[in-house]
N, C-alpha and C positions, 0 to 999 in steps of 0.2 A: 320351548318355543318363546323367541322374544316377543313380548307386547310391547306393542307401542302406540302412548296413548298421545292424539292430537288432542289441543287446547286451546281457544280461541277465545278471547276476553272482549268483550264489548265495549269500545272505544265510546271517548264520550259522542255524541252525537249522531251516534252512527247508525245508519239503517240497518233492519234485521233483513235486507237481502244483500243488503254488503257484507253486512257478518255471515251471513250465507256463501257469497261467495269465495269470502278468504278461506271459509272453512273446507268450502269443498277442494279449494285449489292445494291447500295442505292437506288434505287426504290423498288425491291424486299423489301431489308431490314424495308424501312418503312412503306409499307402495303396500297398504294397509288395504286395499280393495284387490288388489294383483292379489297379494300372500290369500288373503280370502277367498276367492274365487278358486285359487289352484288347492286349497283343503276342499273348498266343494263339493270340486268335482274330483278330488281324486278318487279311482281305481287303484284297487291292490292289486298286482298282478296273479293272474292265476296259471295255474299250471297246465301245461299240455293240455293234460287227458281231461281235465275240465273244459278248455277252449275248445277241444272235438266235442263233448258230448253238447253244448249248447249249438257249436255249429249245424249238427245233426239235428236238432231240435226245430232250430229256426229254420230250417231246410222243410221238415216235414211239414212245419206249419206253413210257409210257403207253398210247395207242393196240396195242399189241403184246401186251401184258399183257391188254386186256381181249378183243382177239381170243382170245390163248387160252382166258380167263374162259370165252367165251362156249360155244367148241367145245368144254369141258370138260377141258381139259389142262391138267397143271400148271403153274405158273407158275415158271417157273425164276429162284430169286431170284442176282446176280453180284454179288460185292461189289467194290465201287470203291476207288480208293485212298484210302483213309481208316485 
């Protein structure tokens, strides 16, 4: 992976929100938040018979949720690992 490291030296006299903002504009400008973001969030692709069985999953949990909907019980929200 290439790194690449932004540098921004503080002129004489210079405000620390000017030095803030060249810094951020060379951020932007070299694409060091893009490449970031897309490692963030990548997904590995998963296979078929993985993609069915979560879709079936998230189905039943839907399906489950609105059963209770219907008989008036709350819906008890789980949180996942996230």
């Amino acid at each position: 992976m290439n790194l690449i490291m932004v540098e921004v030296k503080r002129k004489e006299h210079e405000s620390f929100e000017s030095l803030l903002r060249r810094f951020n504009r060379k951020i932007q400008q070299s694409g060091v938040l893009m490449r970031a973001r897309r490692i963030r969030f990548f997904e590995a692709p998963k296979s078929r018979n993985l993609q069915k069985v979560a879709a079936r999953r998230r189905q039943q949990i839907r399906q489950q949720k609105e059963e209770l909907k219907r008989m008036g019980k709350p819906v008890v929200r789980k949180f996942g690992r996230r």
